[in-house]
C-alpha positions in Angstrom: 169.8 69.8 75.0 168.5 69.9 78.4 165.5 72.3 78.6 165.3 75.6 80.9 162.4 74.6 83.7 159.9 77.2 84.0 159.3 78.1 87.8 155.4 78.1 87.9 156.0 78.6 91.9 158.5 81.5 91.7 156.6 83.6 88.7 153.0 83.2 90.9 155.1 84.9 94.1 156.1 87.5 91.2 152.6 88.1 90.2 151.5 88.3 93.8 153.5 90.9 94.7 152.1 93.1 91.6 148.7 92.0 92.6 149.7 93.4 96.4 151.3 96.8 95.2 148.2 97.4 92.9 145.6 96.5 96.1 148.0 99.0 98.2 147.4 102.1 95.1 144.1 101.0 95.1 143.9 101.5 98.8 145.8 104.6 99.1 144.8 106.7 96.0 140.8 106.0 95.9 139.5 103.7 99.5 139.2 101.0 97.5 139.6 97.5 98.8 138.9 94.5 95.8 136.7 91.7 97.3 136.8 88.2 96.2 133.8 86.2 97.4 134.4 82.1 97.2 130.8 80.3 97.3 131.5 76.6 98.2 128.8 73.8 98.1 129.3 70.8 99.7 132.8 68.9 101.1 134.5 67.8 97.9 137.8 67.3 99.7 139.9 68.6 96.5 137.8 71.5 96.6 137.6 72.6 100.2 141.4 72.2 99.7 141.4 75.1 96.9 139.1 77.4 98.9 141.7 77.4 101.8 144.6 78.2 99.9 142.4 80.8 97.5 141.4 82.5 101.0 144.5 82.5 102.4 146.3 84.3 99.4 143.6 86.7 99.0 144.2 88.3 102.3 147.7 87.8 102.0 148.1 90.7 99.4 145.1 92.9 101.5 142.0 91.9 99.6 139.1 91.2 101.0 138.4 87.6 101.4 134.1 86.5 101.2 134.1 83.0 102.0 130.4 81.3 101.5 130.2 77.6 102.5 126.8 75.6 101.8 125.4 72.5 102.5 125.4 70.0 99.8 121.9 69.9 99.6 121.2 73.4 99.2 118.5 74.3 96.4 119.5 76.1 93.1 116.6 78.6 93.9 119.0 79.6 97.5 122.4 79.0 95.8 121.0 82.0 93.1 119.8 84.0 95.6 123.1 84.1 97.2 124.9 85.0 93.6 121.9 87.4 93.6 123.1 89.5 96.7 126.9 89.2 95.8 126.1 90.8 92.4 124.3 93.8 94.2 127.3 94.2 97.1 129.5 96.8 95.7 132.3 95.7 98.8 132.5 92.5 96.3 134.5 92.7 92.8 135.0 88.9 92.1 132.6 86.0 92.5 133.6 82.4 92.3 131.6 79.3 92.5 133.7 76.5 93.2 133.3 73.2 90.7 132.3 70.9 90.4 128.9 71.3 92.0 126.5 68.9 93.8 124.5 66.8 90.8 121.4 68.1 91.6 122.6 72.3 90.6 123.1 73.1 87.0 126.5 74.4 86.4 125.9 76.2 83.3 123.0 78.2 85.0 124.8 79.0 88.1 127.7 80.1 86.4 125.7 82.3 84.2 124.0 84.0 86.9 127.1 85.7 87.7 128.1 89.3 86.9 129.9 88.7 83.6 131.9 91.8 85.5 132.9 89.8 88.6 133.1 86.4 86.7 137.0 86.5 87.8 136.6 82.5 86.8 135.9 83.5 82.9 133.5 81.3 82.5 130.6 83.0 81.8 129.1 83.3 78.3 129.3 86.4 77.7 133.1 86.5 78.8 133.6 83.4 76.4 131.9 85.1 73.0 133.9 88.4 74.2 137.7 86.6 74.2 136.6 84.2 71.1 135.8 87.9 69.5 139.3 89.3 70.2 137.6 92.2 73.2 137.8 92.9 76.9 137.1 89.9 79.1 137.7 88.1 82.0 140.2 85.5 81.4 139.7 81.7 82.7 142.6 81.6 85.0 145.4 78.8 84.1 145.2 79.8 79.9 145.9 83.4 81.5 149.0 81.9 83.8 150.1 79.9 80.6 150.3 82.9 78.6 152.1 85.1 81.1 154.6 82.7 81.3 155.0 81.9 77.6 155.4 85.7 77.2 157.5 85.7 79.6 159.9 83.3 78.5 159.8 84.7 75.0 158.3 87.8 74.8 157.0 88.4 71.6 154.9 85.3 70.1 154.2 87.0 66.8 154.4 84.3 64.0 154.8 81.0 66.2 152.8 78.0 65.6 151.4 76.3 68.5 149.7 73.3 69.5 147.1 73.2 72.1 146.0 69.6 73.1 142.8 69.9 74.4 139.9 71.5 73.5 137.8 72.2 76.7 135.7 74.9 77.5 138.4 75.9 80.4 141.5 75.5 79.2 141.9 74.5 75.4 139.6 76.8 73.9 140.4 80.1 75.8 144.2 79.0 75.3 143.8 78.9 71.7 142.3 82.2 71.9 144.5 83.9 73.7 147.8 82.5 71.4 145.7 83.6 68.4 145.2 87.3 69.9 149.1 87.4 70.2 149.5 86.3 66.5 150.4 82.8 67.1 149.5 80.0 64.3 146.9 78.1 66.2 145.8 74.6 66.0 144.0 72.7 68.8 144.4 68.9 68.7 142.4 66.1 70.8 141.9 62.7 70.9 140.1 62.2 67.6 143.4 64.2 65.4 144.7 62.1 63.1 148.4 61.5 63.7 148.5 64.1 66.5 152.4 63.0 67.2 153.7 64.7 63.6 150.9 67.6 64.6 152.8 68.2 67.6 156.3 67.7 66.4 155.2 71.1 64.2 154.8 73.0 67.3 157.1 76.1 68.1 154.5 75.8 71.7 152.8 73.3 72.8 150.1 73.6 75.3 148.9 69.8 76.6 145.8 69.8 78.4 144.0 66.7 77.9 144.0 65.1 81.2 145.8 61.9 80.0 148.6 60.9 82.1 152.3 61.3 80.7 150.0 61.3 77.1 152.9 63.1 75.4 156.3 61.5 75.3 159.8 63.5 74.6 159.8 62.4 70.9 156.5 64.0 69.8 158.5 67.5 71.0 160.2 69.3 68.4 163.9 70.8 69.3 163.6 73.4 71.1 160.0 73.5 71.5 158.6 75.3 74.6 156.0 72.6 76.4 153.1 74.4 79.1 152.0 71.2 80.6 148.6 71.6 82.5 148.0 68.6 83.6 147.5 67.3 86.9 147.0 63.3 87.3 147.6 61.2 90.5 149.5 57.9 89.7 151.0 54.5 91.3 154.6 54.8 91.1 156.8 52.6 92.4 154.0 51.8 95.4 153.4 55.4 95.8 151.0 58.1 94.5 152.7 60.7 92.2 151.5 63.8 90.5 152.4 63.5 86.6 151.2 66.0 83.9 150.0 65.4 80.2 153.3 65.4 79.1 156.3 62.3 79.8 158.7 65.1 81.8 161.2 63.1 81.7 161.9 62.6 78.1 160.5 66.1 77.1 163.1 68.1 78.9 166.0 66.4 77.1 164.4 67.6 73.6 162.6 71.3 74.6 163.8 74.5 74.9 161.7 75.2 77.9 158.9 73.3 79.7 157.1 73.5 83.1 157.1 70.7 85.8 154.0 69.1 87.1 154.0 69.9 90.3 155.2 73.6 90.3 154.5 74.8 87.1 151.0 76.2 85.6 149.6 75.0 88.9 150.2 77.8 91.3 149.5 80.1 88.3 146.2 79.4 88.8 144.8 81.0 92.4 148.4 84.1 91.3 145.8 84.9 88.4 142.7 84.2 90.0 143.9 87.1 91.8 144.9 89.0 89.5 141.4 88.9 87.5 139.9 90.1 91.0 142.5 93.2 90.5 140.9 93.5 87.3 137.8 93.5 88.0 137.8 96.1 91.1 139.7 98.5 88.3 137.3 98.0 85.5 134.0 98.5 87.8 135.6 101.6 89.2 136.9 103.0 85.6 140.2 103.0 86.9 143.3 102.3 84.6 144.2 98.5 84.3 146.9 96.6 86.2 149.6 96.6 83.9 151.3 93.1 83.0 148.0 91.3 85.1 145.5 91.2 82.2 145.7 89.7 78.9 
């Protein structure tokens, strides 16, 4: 068996263009343009890299694009102030503070100043106990991609048992959440599971976020198994630097079903959904009808 690959790249387009028909009705049927404001502080290279491309694709489907770049050294006090005023500006439906942040600024606090309305990232409390309860929230944006494309690929996930590997606040958790509220048998495994392998080799899904490098060989997949692979890790490679995921590709696709490549797989889900949650958003502030096939 030699597994279907799951086109991260070509199902992002796909939710793009939904994103850029709803942002047309939006524009046609009630003035309403969605914002997106991007507050970026410092020059983390990786960062500055994501702001670009986040920028760029906002306009692309005729949203508003806020772009907000401060010095690395700016205070917390003048950092909230700016959240502040982005909370207040009705032109403005989506905030996101790039991470990570300068040392000196409390993530948790910044993050928490933000609308839980316009927190398109999902990462504010309240958004957290509200998808951990089973109601309306903003969805963190790559658990959201990984469960479009799962439904995609199977449509129903009633009654499968998935594995998430990984239990962080912004990808393994949500994840598990989300399977759960499709009626998925959920368990989340991490470093400390004892004999994760036969955990995994249970899995109808598995989800691998741990940030481990090719953690996950082929013979820890069951037959069949659909693999979401979210990582991202730079390696050495025969003298050169490579982008791997969690998961050993190689050997994986000759046992699963279905799997996603690292590059080009959850990857450009990520900004497609970012998006999406900005669609969101603009609808649920202005009690208009939600996006269909954009939300959880």
């Amino acid at each position: 068996m030699t597994a279907k690959i799951i086109d991260g790249k070509a199902f992002a387009a796909t939710i793009r263009e939904k994103v850029a028909g709803h942002v047309a009705r939006l524009k046609e049927e009630h003035g309403i343009t969605p914002g997106l404001a991007v507050v970026l502080v410092g020059e983390d290279p990786a960062s500055q890299v994501y702001v670009r491309s986040k920028g760029k694709q906002t306009v692309e489907v005729g949203m508003n694009s806020f772009e907000h770049k401060l010095d690395a050294d700016t205070s917390e006090t003048d950092l909230l102030a700016l959240i502040d005023k982005l909370n207040n500006d009705d032109s403005v439906h989506g905030i996101l503070v790039q991470l990570p942040l300068p040392k000196h600024l409390d993530e948790d606090l910044v993050i928490n100043s933000i609308s839980p309305e316009k927190d398109v990232d999902g990462f504010h409390i309240s958004n957290v106990g509200l998808l951990g309860t089973g109601q309306k929230s903003m969805v963190p944006c790559t658990p959201l991609g990984s469960l479009m494309m799962l439904r995609d690929h199977h449509g129903s996930l009633s009654g499968m048992n998935a594995v998430v590997i990984g239990r962080s606040n912004i990808v393994g958790k949500p994840m598990a959440q989300l399977l759960l509220g499709d009626s998925c048998t959920v368990t989340i495994a991490h470093s400390r599971t004892k004999d994760l392998a036969e955990v995994v080799r249970r899995a109808d899904i598995v989800v691998a976020a741990v940030g481990r490098p090719e953690m996950v060989p082929g013979d820890w997949i069951k037959e069949g198994a659909t693999v979401i692979d979210v990582g991202i890790n730079r390696i050495e490679r025969d003298g050169k630097n490579v982008l791997v995921g969690d998961v050993d590709f190689a050997s994986a696709k000759e046992v699963a079903g279905a799997i996603t490549p690292v590059p080009g797989g959850v990857g450009p889900m990520t900004i497609a959904c970012l998006l999406a949650n900005t669609v969101t958003a603009c609808c649920r502030t202005n009690d208009l009808s939600e996006p269909e096939g954009l939300t959880a």
